[in-house]
MARRO-294735 format. One line per field, with one value per residue (C-alpha): residue number from 1; x, y, z. Coordinates in steps of 0.1 Angstrom, whole numbers, plus 5000, padded with zeros to 4 digits. Example, Ala and Ser with C-alpha at 12.3 -4.5 7.8 and 13.67 -1.06 7.14 Angstrom:
% MARRO-294735
seq <- [1, 2] .
u <- [5123, 5137] .
v <- [4955, 4989] .
w <- [5078, 5071] .
% end
This chain:
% MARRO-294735
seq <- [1, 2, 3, 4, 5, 6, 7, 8, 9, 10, 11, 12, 13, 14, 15, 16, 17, 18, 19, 20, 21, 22, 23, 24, 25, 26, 27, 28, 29, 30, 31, 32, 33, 34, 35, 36, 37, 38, 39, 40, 41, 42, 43, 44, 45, 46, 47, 48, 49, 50, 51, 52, 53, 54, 55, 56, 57, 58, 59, 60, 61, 62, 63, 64, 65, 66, 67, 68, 69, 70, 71, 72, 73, 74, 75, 76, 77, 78, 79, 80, 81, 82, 83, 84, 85, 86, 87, 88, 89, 90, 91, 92, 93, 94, 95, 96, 97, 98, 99, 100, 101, 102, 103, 104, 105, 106, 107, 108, 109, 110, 111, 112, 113, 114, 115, 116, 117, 118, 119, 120, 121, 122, 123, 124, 125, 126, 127, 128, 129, 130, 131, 132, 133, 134, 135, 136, 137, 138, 139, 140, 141, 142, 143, 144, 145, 146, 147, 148, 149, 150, 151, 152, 153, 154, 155, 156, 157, 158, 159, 160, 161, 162, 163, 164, 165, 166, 167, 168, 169, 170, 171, 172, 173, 174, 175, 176, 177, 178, 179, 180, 181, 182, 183, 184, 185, 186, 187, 188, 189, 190, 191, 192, 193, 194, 195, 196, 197, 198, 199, 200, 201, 202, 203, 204, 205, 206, 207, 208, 209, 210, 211, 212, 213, 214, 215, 216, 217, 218, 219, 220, 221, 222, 223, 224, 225, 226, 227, 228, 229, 230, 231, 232, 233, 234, 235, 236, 237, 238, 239, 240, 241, 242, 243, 244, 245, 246, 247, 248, 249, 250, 251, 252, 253, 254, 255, 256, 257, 258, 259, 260, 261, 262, 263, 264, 265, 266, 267, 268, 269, 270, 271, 272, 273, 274, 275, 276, 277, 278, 279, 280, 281, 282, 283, 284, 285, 286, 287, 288, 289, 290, 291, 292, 293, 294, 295, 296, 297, 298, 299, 300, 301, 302, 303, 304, 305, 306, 307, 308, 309, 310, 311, 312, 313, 314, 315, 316, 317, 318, 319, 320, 321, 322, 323, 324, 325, 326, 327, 328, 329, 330, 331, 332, 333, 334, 335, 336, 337, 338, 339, 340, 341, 342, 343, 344, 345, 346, 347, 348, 349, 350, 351, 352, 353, 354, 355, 356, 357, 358, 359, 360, 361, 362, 363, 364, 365, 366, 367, 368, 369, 370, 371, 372, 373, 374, 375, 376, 377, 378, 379, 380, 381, 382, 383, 384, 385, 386, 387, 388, 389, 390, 391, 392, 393, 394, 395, 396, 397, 398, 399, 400, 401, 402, 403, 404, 405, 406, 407, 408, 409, 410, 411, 412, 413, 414, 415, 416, 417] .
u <- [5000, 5030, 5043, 5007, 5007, 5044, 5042, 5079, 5099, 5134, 5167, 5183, 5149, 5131, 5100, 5070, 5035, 5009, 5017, 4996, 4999, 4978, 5008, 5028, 5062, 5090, 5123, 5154, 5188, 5217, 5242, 5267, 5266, 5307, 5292, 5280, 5241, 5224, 5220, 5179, 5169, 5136, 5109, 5077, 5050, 5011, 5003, 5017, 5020, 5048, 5067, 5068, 5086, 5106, 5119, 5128, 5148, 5167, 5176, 5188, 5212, 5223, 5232, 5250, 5264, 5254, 5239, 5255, 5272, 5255, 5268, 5282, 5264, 5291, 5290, 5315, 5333, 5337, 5345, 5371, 5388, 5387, 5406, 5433, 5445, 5440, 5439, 5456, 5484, 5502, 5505, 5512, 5542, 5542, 5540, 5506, 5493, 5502, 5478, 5450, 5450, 5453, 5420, 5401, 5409, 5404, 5380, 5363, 5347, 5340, 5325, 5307, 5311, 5273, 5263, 5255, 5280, 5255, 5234, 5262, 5253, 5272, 5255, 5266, 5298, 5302, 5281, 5306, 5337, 5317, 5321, 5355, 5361, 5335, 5356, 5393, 5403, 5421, 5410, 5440, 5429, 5392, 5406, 5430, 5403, 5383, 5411, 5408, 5371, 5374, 5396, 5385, 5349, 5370, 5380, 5347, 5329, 5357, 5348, 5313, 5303, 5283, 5273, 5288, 5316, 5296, 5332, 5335, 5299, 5303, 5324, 5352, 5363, 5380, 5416, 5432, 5468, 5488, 5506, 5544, 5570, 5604, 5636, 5652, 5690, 5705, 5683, 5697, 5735, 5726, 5708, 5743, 5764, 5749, 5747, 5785, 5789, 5770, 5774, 5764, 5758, 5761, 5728, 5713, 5733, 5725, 5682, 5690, 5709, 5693, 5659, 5662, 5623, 5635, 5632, 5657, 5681, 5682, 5685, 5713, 5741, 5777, 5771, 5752, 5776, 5802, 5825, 5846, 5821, 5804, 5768, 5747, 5716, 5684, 5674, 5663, 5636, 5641, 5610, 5601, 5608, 5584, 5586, 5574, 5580, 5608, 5598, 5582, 5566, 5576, 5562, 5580, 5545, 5559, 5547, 5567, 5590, 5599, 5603, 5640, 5643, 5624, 5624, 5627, 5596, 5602, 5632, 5650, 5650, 5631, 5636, 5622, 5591, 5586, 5604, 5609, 5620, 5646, 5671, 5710, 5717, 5745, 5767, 5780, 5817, 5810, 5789, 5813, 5843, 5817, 5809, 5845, 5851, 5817, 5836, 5867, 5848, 5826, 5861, 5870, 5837, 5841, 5879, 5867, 5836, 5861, 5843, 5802, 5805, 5772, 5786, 5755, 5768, 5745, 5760, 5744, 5746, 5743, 5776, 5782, 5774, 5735, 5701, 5692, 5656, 5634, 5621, 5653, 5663, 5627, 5641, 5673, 5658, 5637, 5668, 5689, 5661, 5663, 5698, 5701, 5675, 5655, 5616, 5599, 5591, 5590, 5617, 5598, 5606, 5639, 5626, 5603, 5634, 5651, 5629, 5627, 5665, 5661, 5632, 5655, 5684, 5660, 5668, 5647, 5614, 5625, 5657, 5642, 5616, 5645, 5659, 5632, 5617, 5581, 5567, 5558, 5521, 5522, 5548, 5535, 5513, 5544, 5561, 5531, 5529, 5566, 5582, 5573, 5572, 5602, 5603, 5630, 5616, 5583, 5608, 5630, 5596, 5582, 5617, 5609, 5576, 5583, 5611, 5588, 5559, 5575, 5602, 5631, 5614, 5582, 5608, 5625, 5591, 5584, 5617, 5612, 5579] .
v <- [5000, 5021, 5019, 5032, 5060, 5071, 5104, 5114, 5090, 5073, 5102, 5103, 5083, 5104, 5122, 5130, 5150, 5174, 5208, 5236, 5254, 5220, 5208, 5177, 5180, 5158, 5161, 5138, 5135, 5136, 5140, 5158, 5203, 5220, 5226, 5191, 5196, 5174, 5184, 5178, 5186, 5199, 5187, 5202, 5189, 5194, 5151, 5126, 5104, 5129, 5140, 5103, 5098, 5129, 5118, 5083, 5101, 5123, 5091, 5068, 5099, 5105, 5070, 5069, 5097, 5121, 5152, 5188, 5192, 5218, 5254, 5278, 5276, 5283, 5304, 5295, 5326, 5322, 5285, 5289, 5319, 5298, 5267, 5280, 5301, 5279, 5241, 5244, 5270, 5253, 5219, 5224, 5238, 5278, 5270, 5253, 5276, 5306, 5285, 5279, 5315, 5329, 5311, 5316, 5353, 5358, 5334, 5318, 5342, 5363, 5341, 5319, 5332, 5342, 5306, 5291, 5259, 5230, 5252, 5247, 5224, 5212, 5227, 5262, 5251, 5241, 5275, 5294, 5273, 5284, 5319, 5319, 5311, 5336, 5362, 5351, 5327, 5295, 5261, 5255, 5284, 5268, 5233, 5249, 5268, 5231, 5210, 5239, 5236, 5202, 5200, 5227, 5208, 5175, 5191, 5203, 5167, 5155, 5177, 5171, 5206, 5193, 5160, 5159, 5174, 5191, 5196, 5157, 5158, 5183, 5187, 5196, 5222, 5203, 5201, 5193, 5189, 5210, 5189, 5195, 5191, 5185, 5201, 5177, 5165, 5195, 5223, 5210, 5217, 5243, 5256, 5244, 5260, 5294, 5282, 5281, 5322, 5327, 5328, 5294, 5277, 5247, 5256, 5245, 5217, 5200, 5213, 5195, 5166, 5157, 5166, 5186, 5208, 5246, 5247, 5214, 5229, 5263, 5244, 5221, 5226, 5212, 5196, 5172, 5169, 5147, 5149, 5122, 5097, 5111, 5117, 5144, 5138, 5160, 5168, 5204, 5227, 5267, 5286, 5313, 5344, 5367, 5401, 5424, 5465, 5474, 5513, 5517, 5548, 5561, 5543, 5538, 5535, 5509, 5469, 5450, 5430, 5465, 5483, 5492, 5482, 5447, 5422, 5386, 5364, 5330, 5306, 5304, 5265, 5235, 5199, 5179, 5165, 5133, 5100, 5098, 5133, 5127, 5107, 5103, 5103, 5098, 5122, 5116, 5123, 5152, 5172, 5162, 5184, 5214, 5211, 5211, 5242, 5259, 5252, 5267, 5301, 5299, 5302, 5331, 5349, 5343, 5357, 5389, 5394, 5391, 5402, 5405, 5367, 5351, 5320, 5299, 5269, 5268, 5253, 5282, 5311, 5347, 5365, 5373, 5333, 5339, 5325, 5324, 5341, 5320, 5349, 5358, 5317, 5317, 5351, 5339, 5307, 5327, 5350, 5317, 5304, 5337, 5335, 5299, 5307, 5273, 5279, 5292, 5269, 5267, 5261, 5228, 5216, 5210, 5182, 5167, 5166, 5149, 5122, 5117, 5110, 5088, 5069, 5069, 5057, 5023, 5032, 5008, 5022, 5018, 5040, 5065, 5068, 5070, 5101, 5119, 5117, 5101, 5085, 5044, 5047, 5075, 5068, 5052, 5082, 5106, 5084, 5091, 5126, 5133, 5112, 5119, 5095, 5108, 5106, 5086, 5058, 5054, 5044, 5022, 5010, 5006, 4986, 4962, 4954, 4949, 4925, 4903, 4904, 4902, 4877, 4875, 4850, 4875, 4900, 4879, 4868, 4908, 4915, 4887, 4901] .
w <- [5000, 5005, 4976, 4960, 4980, 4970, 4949, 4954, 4928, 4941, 4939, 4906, 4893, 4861, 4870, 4850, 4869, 4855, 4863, 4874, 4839, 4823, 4808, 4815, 4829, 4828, 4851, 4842, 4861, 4837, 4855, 4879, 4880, 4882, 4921, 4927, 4927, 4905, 4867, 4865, 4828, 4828, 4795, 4786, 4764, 4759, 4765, 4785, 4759, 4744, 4776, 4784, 4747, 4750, 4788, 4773, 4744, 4770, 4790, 4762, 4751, 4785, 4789, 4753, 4763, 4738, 4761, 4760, 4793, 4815, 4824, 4796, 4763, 4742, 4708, 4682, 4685, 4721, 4718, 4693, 4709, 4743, 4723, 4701, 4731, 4765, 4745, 4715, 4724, 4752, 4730, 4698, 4674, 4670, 4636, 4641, 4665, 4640, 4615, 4638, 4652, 4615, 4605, 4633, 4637, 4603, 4588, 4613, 4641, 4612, 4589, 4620, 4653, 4661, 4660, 4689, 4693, 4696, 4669, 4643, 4613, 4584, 4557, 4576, 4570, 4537, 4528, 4545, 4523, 4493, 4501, 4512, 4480, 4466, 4484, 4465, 4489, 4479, 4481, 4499, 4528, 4525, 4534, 4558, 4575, 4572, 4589, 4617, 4629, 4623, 4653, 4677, 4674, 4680, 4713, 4721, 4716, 4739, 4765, 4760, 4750, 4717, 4711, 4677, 4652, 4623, 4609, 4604, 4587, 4562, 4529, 4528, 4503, 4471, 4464, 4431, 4435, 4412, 4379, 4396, 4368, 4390, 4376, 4347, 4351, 4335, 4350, 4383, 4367, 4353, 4389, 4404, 4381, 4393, 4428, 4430, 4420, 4454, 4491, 4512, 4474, 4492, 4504, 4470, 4464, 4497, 4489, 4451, 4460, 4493, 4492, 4529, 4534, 4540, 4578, 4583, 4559, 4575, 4610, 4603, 4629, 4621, 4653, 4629, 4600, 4600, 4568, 4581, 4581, 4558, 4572, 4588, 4612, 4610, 4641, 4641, 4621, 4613, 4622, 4607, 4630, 4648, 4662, 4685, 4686, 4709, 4701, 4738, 4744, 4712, 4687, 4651, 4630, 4610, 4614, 4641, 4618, 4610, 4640, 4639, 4676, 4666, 4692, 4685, 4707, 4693, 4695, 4661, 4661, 4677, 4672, 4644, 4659, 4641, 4645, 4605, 4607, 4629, 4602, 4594, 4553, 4539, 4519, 4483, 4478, 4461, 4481, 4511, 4493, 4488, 4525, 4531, 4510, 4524, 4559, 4552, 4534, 4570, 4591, 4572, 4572, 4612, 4613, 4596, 4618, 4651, 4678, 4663, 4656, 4671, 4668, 4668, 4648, 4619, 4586, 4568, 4585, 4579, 4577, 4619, 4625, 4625, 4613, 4579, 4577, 4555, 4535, 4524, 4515, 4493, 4473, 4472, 4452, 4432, 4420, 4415, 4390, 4372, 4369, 4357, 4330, 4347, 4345, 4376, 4406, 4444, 4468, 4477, 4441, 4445, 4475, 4445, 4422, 4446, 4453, 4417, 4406, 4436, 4419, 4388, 4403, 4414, 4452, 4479, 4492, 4524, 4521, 4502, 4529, 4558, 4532, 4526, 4565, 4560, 4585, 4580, 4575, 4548, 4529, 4505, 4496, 4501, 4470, 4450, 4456, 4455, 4427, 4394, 4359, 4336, 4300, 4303, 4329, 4307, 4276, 4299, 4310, 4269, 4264, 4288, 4277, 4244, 4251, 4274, 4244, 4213, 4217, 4193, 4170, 4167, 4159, 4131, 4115, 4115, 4099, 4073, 4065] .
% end
């Protein structure tokens, strides 16, 4: 009889009464509050029938796991603001953050921000990618700005702000990867031949010849290099500078990289964060004698500087001893090209002609991954993207078909004929 009599259900149980108002309430306990009270969720409908299906809905999600945790409702702007500067800032490269806070400063809260975060849906998103693009941004800033969102939301579902990444639903914006044509056999002499009538030309030769991405050439110490043996480890990455005004009180009007009392606020090198990354490759002959030399011309550079030599131990160095600025390396390459009369290209070319005398030369997969620095489960892709079909391989290819087809008694029958 008790148990009839009981109109106060069981703590933590679901809840559903008629109300005062005439409409039927439903009260379900989801959870846990930040102060430790218990997070009742609180349904309304005009039946029982549908409070009793909506209070049903709310527990199955709760126990999948699937409800927005209480407290803040976030907007995107706020969400994403909060992320790239508490979450994402303290764990990733600078390099990554500068990405990250570059599309959501400038694309994102823009483009999105008003939306309420557990509002957001994908078709929002792949509008907004249309008119990125609408506006003169890339494809490439489009899927950039994609790859973004699509983590911050990550974070978010993690932390059980939204029940689900809209980012990983939509579309993302489409890529179609450029035709790159890497530099034949005798553009690369020729490219060295002008490299030589330059300071640091060993620079070139080692970006030609070894395949080395900007940031590990510009960070290889001689700490690294052994001629001797004749080997060098990559180990550390160049970033790319960044600068804030040292003008104080009296300020220069000029942007910070160009305040004449600029102040460096990030390291000039950080280690290579990948395993692949972090390699040995060995040095042919040749380009060990143009170390040598570049050595030697180094010693003298730091003889004349006497006292202003930084000292810092890079193999290319400015000439006091200091870091190379990226900037400068890309216009450097861009006057070399100019020079050599070779076609126009990027700096990153000279990694893609790499790869591809070392798919000429017949060189193991599995050394020319250790070279180049991909990583195990991608490498196979990085091949693919990297090395490219010559006009010579494809007729080295034709030969070989042809021999295995025609055989020399097909070939005598023809000649007969």
């Amino acid at each position: 009889m008790a148990e009839k009599n009981r109109t106060r259900q069981p703590n933590g149980a679901s809840s559903i009464y008629l109300g005062k108002d005439g409409k039927w309430h439903g009260r379900v306990t989801v959870g846990v509050r930040d102060d430790g009270r218990p997070d009742r969720r609180h349904i309304e409908r005009k039946t029982k029938a549908e409070v009793t299906k909506a209070v049903r809905e709310m527990e199955r999600a709760r126990d999948d796991k699937k409800l927005r945790k209480p407290g803040q409702s976030w907007t995107l702007q706020a969400w994403l603001e909060h992320w790239v500067e508490n979450i994402a800032k303290p764990y990733v490269s600078e390099n990554t953050y500068d990405g990250y806070e570059v599309d959501v400063r400038v694309h994102l809260v823009p483009g999105l921000g008003a939306h309420k975060l557990d509002r957001l849906e994908p078709e929002h998103l792949e509008r907004f990618y249309g008119k990125m693009q609408a506006s003169g941004s890339s494809a490439g800033t489009a899927h950039h700005t994609h790859r973004t969102i699509r983590v911050a939301l990550g974070e978010a579902v993690r932390r059980g702000h939204v029940t689900t990444n809209a980012a990983e639903i939509a579309k993302a914006p489409r890529l179609e990867e450029e035709d790159i044509e890497p530099y034949t056999i005798e553009e690369v002499q020729r490219l060295l031949v002008e490299a030589a009538k330059l300071r640091n030309s060993a620079r070139w030769v080692v970006a030609l010849a070894l395949g080395l991405r900007q940031g590990e050439a510009l960070g290889l110490h001689w700490e690294d290099v052994d001629l001797d043996a004749g080997y060098t480890r990559i180990r550390k990455n160049r970033l790319r500078p960044k600068y804030a005004h040292g003008c104080g009180t009296n300020p220069c009007g000029r942007k910070a990289g160009y305040c004449p009392k600029r102040e460096q606020t990030r390291r000039e090198h950080k280690s290579t964060k990948s395993r692949a990354g972090r390699r040995t490759i060995g040095l042919p002959d040749p380009l060990i004698k143009i170390l040598r030399l570049h050595k030697e011309a180094q010693e003298r550079e730091r003889i004349a500087a006497g006292a202003d030599w930084e000292g810092k131990g890079y193999v290319f160095a400015s000439p006091i001893g200091g870091a190379l600025s990226p900037n400068t390396d890309f216009h450097i390459w861009k006057r070399l090209l100019r020079d050599a009369g070779v076609r126009n290209g990027r700096l990153h070319d000279a990694r893609h002609t790499a790869a591809t005398v070392l798919l000429i030369l017949g060189v193991p997969d599995v050394v020319v991954d250790a070279i180049m620095g991909w990583e195990p489960g991608g490498a196979a892709r990085m091949r693919a993207r990297y090395m490219h079909v010559t006009g010579s391989m494809l007729k080295k290819v034709a030969d070989q078909v042809g021999h295995a087809l025609w055989d020399s008694d097909w070939r005598s029958r023809q000649t007969e004929t």
